[in-house]
N, CA, C and O atoms as a DFTB+ gen file, in Angstrom:
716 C
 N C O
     1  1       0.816      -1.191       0.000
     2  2       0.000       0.000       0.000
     3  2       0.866       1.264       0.000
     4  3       0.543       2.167      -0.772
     5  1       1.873       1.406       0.746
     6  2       2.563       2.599       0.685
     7  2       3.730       2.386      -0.348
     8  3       4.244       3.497      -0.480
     9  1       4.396       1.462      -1.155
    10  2       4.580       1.860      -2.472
    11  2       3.562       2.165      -3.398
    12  3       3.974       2.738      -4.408
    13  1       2.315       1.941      -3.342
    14  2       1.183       2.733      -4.196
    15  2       0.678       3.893      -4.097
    16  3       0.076       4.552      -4.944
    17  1       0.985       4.172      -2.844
    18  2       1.223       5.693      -2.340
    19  2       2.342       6.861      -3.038
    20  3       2.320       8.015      -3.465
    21  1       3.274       5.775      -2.849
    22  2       4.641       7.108      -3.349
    23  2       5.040       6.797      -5.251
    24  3       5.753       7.481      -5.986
    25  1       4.171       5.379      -5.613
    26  2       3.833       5.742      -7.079
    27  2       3.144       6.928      -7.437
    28  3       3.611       7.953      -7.934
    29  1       1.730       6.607      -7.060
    30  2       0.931       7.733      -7.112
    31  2       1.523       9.368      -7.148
    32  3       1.488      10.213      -8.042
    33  1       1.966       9.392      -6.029
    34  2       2.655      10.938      -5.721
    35  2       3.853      11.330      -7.009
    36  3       4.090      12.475      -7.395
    37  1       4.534      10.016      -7.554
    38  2       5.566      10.788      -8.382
    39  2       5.261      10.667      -9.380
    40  3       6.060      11.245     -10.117
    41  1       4.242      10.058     -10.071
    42  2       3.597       9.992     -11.568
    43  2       2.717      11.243     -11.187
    44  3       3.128      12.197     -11.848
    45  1       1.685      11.599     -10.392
    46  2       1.057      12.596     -10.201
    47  2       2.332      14.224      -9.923
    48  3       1.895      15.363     -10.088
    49  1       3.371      14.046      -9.635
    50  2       4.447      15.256      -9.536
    51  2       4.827      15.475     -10.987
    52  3       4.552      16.482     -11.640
    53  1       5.528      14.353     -11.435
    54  2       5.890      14.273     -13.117
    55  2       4.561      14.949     -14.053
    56  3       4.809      15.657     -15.029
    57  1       3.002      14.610     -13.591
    58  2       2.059      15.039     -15.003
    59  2       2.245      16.272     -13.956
    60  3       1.964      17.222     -14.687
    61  1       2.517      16.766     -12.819
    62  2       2.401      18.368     -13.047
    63  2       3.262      19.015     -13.275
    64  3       2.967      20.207     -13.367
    65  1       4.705      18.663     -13.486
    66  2       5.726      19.092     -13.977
    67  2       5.403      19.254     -15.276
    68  3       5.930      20.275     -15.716
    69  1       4.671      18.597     -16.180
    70  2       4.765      18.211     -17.723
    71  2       3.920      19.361     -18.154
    72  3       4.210      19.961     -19.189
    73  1       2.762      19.754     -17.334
    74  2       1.865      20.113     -17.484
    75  2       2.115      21.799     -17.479
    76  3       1.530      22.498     -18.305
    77  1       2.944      22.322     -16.574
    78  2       2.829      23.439     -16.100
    79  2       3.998      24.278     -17.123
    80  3       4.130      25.499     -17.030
    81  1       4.606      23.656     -17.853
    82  2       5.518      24.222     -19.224
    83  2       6.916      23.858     -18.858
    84  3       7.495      23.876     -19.944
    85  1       7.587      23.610     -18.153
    86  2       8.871      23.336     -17.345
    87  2       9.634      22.267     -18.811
    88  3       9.325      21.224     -19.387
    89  1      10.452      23.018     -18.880
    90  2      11.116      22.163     -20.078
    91  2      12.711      22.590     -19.201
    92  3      12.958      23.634     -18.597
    93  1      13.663      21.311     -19.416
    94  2      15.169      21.697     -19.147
    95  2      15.738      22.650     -20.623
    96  3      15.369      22.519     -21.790
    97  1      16.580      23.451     -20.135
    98  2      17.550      24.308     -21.466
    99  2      17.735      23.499     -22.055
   100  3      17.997      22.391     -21.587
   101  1      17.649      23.823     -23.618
   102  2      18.239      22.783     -24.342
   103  2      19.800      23.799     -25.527
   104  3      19.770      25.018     -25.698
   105  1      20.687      23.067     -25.995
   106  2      21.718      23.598     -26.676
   107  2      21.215      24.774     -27.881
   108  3      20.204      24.590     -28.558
   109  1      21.894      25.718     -27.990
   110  2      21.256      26.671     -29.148
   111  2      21.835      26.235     -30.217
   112  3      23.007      25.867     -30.295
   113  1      20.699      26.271     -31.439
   114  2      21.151      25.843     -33.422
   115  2      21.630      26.950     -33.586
   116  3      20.875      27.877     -33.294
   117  1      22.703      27.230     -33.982
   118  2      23.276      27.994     -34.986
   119  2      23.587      27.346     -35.998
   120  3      23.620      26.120     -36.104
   121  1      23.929      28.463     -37.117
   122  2      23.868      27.794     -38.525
   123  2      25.472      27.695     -39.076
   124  3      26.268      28.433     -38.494
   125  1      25.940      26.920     -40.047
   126  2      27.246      26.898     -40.046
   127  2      27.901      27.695     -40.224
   128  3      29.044      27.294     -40.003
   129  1      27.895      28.891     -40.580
   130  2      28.461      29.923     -40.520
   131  2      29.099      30.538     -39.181
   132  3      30.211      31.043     -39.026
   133  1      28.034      30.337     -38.237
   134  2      28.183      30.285     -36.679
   135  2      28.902      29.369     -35.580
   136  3      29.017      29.276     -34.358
   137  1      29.370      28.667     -36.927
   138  2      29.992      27.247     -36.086
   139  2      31.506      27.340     -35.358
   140  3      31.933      26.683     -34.409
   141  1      32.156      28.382     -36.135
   142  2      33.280      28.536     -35.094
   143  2      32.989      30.672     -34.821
   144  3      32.598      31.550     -35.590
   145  1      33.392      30.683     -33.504
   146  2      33.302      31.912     -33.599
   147  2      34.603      32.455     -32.422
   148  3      35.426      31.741     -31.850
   149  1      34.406      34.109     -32.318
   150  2      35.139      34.716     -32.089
   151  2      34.808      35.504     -30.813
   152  3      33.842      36.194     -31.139
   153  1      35.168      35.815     -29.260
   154  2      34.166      36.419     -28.577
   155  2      35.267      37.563     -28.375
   156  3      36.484      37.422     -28.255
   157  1      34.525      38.700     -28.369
   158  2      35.500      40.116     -28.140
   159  2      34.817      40.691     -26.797
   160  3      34.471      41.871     -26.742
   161  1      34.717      40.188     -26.185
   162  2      33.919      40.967     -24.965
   163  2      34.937      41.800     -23.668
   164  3      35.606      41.298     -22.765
   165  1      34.707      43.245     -24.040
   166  2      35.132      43.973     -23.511
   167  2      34.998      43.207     -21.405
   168  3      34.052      42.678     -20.823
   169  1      36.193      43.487     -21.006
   170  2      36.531      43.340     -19.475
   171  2      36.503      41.855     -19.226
   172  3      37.186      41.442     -18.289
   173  1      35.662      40.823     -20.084
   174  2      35.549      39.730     -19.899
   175  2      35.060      39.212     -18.720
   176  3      33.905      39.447     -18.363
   177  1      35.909      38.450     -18.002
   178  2      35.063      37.684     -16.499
   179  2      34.061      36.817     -16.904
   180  3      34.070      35.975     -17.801
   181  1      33.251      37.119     -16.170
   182  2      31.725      35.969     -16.034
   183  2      31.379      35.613     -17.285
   184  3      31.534      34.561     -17.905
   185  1      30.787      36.853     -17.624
   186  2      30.042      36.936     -19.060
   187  2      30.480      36.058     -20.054
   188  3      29.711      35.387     -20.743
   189  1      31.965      36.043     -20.167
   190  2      32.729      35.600     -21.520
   191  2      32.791      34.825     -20.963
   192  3      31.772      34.213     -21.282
   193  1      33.756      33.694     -19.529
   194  2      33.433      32.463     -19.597
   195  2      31.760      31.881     -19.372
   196  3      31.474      30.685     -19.423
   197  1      31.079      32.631     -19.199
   198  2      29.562      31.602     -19.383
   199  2      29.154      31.178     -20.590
   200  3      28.860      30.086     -21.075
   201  1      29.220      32.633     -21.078
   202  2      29.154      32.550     -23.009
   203  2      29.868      31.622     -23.440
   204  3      29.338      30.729     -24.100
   205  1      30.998      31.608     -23.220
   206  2      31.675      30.883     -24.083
   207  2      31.417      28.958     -23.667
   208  3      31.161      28.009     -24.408
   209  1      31.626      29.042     -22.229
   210  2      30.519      27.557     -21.964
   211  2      29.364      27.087     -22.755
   212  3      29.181      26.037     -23.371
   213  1      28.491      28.342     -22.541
   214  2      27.345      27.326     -23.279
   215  2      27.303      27.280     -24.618
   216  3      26.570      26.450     -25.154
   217  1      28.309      28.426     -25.612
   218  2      28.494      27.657     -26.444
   219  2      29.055      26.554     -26.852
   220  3      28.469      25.925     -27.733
   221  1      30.393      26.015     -26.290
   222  2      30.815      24.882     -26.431
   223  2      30.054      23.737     -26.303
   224  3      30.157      22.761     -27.047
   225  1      29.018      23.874     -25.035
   226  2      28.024      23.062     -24.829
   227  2      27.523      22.730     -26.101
   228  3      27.532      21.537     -26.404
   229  1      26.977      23.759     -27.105
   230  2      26.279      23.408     -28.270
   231  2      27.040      22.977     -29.104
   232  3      26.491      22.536     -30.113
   233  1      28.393      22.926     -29.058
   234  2      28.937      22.230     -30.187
   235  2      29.421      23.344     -30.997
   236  3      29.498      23.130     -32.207
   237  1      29.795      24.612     -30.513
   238  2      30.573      25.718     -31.373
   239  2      32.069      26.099     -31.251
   240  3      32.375      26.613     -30.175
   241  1      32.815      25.977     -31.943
   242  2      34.016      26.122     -31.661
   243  2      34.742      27.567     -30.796
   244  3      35.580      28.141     -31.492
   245  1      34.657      27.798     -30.279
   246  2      35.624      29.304     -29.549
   247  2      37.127      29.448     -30.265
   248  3      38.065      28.652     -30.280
   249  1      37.002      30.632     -30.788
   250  2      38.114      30.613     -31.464
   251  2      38.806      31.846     -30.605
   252  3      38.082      32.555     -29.906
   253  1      40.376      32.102     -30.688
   254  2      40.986      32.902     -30.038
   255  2      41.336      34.600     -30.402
   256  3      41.707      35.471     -29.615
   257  1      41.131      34.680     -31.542
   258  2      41.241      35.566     -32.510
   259  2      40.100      35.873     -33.637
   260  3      39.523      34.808     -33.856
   261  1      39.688      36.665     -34.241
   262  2      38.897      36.408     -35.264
   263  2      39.864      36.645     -36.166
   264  3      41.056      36.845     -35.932
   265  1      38.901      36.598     -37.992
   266  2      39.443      35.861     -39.016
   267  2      38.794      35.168     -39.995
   268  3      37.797      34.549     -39.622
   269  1      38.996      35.125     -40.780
   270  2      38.518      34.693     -42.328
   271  2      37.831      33.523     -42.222
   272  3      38.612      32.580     -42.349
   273  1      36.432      33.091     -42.001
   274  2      35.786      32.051     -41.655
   275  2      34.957      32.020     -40.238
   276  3      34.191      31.113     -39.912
   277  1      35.229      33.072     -39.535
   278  2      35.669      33.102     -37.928
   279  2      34.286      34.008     -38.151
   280  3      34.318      34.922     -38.976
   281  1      32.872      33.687     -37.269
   282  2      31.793      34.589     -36.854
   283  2      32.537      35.614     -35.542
   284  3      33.562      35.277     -34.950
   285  1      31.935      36.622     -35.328
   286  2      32.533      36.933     -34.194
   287  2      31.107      37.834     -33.316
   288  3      30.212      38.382     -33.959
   289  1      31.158      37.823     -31.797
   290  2      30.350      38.149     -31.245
   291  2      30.979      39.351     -30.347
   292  3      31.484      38.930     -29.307
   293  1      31.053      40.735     -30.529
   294  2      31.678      41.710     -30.030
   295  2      30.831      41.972     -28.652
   296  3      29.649      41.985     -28.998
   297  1      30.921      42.178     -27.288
   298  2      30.604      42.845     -26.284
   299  2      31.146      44.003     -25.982
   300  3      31.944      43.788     -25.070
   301  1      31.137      45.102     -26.258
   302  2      32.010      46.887     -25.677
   303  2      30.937      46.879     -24.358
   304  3      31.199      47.791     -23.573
   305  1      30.161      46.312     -24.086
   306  2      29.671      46.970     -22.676
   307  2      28.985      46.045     -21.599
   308  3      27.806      45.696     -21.555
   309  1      29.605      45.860     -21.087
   310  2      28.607      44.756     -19.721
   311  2      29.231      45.308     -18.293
   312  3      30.337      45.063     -17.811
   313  1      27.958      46.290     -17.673
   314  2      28.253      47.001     -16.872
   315  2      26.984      46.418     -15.694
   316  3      25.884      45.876     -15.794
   317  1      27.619      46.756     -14.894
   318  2      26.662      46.586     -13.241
   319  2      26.299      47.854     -12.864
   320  3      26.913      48.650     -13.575
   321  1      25.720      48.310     -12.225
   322  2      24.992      49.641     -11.384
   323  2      24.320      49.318     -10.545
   324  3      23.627      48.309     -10.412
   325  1      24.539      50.453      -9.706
   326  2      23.095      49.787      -8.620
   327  2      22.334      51.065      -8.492
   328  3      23.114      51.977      -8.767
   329  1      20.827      51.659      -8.113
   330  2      20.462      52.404      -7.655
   331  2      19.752      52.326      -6.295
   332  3      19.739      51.274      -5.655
   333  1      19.195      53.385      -5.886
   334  2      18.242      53.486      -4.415
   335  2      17.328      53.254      -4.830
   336  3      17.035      53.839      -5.873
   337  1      16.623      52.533      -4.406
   338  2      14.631      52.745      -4.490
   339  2      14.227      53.016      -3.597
   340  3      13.297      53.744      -3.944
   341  1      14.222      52.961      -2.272
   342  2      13.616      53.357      -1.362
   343  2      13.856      53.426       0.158
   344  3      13.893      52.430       0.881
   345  1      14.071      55.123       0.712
   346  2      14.660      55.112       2.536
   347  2      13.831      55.391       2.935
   348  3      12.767      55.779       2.453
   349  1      14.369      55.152       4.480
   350  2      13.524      54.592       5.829
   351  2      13.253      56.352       6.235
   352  3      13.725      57.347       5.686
   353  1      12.286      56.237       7.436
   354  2      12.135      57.285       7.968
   355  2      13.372      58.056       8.079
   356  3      13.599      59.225       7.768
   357  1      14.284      56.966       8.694
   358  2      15.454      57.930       9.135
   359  2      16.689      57.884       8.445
   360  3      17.774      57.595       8.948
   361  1      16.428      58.237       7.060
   362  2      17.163      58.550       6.087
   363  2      18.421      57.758       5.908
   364  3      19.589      58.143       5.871
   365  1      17.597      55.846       5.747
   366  2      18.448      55.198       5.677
   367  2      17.939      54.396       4.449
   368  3      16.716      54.343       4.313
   369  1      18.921      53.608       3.310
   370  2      18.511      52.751       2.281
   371  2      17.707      51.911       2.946
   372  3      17.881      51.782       4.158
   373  1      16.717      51.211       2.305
   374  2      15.936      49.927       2.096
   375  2      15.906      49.514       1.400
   376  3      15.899      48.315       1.678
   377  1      15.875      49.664       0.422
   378  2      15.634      49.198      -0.653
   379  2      16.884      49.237      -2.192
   380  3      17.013      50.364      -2.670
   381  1      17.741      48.062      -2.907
   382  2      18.472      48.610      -3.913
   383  2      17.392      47.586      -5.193
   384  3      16.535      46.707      -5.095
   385  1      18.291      48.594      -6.713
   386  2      18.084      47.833      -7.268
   387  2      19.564      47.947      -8.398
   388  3      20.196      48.923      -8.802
   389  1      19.739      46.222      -8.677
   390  2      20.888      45.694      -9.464
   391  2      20.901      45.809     -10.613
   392  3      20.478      44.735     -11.039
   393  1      21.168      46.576     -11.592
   394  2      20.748      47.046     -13.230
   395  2      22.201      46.205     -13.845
   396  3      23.301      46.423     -13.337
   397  1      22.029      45.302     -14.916
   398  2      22.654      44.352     -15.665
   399  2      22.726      44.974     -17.257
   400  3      21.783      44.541     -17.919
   401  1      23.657      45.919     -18.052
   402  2      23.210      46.480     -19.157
   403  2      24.336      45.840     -20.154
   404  3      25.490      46.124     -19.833
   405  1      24.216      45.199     -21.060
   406  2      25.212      44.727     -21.771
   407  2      24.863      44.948     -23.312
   408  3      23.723      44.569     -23.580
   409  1      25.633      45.512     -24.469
   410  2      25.460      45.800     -25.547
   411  2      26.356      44.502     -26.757
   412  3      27.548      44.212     -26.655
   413  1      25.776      44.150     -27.394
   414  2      26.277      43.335     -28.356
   415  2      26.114      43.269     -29.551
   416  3      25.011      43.669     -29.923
   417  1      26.935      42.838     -30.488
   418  2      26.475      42.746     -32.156
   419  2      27.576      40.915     -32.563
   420  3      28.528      40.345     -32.031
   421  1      26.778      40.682     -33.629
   422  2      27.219      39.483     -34.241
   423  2      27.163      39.215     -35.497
   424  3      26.111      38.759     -35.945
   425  1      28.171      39.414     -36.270
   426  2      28.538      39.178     -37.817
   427  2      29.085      37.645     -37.719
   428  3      29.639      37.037     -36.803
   429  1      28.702      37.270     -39.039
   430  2      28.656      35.445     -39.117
   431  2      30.356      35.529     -40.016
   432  3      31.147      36.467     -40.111
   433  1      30.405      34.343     -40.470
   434  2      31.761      34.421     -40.977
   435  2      32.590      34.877     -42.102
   436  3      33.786      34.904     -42.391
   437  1      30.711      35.459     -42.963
   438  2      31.595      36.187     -43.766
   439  2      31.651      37.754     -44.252
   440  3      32.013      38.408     -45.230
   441  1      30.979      37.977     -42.760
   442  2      31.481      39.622     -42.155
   443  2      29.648      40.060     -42.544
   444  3      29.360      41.250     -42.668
   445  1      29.083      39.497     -42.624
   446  2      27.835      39.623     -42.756
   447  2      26.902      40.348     -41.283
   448  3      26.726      39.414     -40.501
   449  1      26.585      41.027     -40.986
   450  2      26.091      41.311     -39.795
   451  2      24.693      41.000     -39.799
   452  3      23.812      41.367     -40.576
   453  1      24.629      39.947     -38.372
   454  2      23.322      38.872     -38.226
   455  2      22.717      39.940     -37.425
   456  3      21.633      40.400     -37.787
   457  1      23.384      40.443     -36.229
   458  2      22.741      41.252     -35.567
   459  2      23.544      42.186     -35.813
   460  3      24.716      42.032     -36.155
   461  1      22.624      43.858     -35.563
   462  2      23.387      44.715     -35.240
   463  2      23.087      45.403     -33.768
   464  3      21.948      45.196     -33.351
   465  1      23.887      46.132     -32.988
   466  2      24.255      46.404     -32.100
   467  2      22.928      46.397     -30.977
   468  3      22.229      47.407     -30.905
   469  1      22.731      45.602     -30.406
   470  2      21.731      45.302     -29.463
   471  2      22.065      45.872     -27.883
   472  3      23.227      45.743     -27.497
   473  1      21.022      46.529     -26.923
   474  2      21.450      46.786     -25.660
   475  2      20.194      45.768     -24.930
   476  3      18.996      45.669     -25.193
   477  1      21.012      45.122     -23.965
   478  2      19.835      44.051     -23.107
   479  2      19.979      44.732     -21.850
   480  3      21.067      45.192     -21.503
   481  1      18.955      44.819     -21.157
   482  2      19.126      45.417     -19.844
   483  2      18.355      44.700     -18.404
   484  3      17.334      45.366     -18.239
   485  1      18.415      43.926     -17.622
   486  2      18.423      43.376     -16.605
   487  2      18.263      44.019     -15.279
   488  3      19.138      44.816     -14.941
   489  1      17.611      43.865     -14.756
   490  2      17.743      43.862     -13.044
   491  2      16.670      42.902     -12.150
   492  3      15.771      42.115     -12.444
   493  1      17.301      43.436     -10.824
   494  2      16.940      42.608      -9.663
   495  2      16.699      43.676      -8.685
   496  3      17.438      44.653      -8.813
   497  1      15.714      43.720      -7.606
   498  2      15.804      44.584      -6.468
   499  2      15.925      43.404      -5.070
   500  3      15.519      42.247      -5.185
   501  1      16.343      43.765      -4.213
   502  2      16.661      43.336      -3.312
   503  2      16.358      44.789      -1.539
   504  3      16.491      46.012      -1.568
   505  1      16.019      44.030      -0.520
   506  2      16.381      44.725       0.604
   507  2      17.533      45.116       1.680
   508  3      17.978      44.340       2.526
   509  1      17.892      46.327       1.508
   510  2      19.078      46.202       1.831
   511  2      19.227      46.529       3.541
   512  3      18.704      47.539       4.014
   513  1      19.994      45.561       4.391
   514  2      19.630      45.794       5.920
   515  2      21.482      46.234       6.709
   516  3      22.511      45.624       7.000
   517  1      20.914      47.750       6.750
   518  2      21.825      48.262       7.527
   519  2      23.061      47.392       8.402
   520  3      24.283      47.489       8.296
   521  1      22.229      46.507       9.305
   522  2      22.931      45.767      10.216
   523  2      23.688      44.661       9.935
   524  3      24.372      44.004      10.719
   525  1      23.543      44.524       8.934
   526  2      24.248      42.920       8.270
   527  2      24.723      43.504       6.791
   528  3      24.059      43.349       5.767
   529  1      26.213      44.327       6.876
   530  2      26.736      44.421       5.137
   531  2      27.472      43.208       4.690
   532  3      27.819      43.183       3.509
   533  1      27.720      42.346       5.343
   534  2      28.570      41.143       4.832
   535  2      27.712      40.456       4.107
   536  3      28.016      40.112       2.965
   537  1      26.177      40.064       4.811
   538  2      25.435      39.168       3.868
   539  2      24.674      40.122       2.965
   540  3      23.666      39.660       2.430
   541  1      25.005      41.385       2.714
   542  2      24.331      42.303       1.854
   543  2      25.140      42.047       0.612
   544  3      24.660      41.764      -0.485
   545  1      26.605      42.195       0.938
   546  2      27.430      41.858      -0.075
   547  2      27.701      40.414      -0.682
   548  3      28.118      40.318      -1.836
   549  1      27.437      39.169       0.186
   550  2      27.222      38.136      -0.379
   551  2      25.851      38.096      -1.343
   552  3      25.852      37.526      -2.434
   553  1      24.632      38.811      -0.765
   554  2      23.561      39.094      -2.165
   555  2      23.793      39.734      -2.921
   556  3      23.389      39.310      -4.003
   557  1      24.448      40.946      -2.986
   558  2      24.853      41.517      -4.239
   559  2      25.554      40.474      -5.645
   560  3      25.326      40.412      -6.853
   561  1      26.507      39.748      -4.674
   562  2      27.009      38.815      -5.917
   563  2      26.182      38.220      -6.189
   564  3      25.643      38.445      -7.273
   565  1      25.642      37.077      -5.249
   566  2      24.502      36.055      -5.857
   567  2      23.623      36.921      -6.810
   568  3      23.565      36.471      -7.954
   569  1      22.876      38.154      -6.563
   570  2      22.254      38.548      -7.618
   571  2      22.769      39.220      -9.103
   572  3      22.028      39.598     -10.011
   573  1      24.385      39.255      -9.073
   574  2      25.164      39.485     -10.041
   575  2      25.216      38.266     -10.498
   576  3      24.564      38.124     -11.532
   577  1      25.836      37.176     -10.054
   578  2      25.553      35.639     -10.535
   579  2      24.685      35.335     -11.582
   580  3      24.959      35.009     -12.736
   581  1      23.324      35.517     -10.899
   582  2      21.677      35.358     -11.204
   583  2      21.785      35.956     -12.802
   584  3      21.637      35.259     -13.806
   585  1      22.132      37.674     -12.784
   586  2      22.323      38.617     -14.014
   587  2      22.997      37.787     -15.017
   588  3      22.549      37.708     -16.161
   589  1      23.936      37.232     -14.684
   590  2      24.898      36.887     -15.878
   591  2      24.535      35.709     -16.630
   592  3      24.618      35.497     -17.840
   593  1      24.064      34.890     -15.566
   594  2      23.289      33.707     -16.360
   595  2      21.978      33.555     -17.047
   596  3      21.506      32.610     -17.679
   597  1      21.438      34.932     -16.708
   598  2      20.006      35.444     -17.538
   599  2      20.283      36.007     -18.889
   600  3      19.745      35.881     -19.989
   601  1      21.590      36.858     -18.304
   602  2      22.164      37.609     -19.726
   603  2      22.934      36.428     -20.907
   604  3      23.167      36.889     -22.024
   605  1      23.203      35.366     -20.715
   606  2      24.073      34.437     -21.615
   607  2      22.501      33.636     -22.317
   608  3      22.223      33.333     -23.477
   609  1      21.874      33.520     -21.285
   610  2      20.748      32.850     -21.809
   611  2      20.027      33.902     -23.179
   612  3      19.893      33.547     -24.350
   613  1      19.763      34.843     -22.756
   614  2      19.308      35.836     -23.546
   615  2      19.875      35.910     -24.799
   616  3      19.182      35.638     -25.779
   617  1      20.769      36.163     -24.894
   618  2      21.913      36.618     -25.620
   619  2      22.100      35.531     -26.968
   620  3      22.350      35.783     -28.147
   621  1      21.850      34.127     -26.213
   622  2      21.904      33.304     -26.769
   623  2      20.122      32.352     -27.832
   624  3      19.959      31.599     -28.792
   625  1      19.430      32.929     -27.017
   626  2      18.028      32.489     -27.544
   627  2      18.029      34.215     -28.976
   628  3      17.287      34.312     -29.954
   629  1      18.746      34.900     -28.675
   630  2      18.817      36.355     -30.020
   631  2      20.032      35.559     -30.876
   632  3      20.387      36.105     -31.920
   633  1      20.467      34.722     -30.620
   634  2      21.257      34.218     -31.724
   635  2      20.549      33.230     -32.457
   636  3      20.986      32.935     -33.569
   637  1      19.729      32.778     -32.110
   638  2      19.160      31.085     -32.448
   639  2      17.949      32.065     -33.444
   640  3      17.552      31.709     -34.553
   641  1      17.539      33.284     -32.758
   642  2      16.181      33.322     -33.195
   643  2      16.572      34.187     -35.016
   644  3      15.875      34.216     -36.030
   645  1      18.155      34.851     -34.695
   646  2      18.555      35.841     -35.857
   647  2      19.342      34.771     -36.802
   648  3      19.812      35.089     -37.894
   649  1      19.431      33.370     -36.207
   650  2      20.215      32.425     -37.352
   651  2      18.572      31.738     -37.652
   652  3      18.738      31.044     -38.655
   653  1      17.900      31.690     -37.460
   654  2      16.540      31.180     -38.044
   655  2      16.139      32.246     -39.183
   656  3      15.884      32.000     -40.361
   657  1      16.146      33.205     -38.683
   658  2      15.868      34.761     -39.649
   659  2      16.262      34.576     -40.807
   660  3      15.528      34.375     -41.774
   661  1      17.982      34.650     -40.817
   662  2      18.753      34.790     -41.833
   663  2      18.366      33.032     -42.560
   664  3      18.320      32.906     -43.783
   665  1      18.197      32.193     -41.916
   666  2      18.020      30.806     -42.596
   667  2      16.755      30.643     -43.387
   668  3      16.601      29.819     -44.289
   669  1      15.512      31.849     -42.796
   670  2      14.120      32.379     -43.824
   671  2      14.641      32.996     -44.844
   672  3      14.587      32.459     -45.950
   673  1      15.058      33.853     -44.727
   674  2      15.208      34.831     -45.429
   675  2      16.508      34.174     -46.592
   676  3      16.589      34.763     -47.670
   677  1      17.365      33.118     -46.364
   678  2      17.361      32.555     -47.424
   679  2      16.857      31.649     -48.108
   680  3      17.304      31.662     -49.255
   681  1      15.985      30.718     -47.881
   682  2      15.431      30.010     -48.117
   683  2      13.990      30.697     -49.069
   684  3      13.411      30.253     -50.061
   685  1      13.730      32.144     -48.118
   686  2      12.706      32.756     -49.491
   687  2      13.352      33.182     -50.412
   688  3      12.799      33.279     -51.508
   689  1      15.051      33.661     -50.215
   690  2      15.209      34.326     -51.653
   691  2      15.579      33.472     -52.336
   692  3      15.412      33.800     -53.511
   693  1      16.270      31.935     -52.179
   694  2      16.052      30.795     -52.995
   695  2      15.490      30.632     -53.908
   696  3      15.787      30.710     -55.100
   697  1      13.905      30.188     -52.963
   698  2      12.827      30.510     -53.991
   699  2      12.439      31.153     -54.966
   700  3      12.145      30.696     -56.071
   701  1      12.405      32.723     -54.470
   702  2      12.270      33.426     -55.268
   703  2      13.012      33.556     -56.596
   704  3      12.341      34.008     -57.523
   705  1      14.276      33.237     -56.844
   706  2      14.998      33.071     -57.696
   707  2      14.731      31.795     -59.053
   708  3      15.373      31.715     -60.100
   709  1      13.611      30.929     -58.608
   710  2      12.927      30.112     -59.327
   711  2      12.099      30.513     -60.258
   712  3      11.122      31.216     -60.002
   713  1      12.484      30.001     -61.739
   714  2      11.256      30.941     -62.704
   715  2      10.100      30.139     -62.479
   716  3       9.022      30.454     -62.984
C-alpha cells in the first residue's frame, strides 16, 4: 500500500511538472556559418566564460582571434549599477536595485552582420539591511551571478532566433529566384 502511495505521488508530480511548461535548457542551433566563432567581450570575467561555456556546450568552436571564416560576437559593454529605491524614515537605504546592461552585435563568418548592435538590460531589487553588510554583499554577488546567467541565456536564444531569420530569409530568396 505505501509503495502505491509514493507511485501515485511521483507519476502525479511528473504530469504536473509536464503540465505546467517546465522544459530543461536545451543547446542553441546555430547555422554553419556560426559554427566557429570569435568572442571580443570587452573586461571579460563571467560573461565571456559563461558565453563561451554554453556555447561549447552546443557544439561551437571558440576561437581565439577572429578571421577569415571566424563569426565573431563583439561585447564593448557589460556594466553593473546599482540604484536606491527606497529610505527609511530615518534617512536610511531599504531598498536597492541591481541594473545588468550589456550591448552586443554578431557578424557570421563572412562579415555579414546577423545582428546589429543590441542593448539588453536586466535587473533585480533586493532589501538592503543596515545591520548585516557582509550578507548584503554576499547578495549583491549572488544577484550578479543570477544577471549573468540570464544575460548568456538571452543573448543566446537572439542568436538562435537571428540564425533562423537569416536561414528564412534565405530560403525565401532561394525561392524566389525560381522561374
Amino acid at each position: 500500500m505505501n509503495r502505491l502511495v509514493k507511485l501515485s505521488f511521483l507519476l502525479g508530480l511528473a504530469a504536473l511538472l509536464a503540465g505546467c511548461g517546465f522544459h530543461l535548457r536545451q543547446s542553441v542551433a546555430l547555422p554553419p556559418s556560426m559554427q566557429h566563432i570569435h568572442l571580443a567581450v570587452n573586461n571579460g570575467g563571467d560573461l565571456q566564460r559563461n558565453l563561451a561555456r554554453a556555447l561549447r556546450n552546443s557544439g561551437i568552436t571558440i576561437e581565439d582571434a577572429s578571421g577569415p571564416g571566424i563569426a565573431e560576437l563583439v561585447v564593448p559593454v557589460a556594466a553593473f549599477r546599482t540604484q536606491t529605491l527606497s529610505i527609511s524614515g530615518g534617512a536610511r537605504i531599504t531598498e536597492y536595485s541591481v541594473q545588468y546592461t550589456v550591448k552586443f552585435s554578431v557578424a557570421d563568418a563572412t562579415g555579414n552582420v546577423l545582428l546589429p548592435e543590441q542593448t539588453v538590460q536586466m535587473s533585480r531589487e533586493y532589501s538592503y539591511d543596515a545591520t548585516n553588510t557582509v550578507g548584503n554583499y554576499a547578495q549583491v554577488e549572488e544577484i550578479q551571478r543570477s544577471l549573468i546567467d540570464d544575460m548568456v541565456q538571452s543573448i543566446l536564444f537572439r542568436l538562435q532566433a537571428a540564425a533562423r531569420h537569416a536561414d528564412a530569409a534565405a530560403a525565401a530568396a532561394a525561392g524566389s529566384s525560381k522561374p
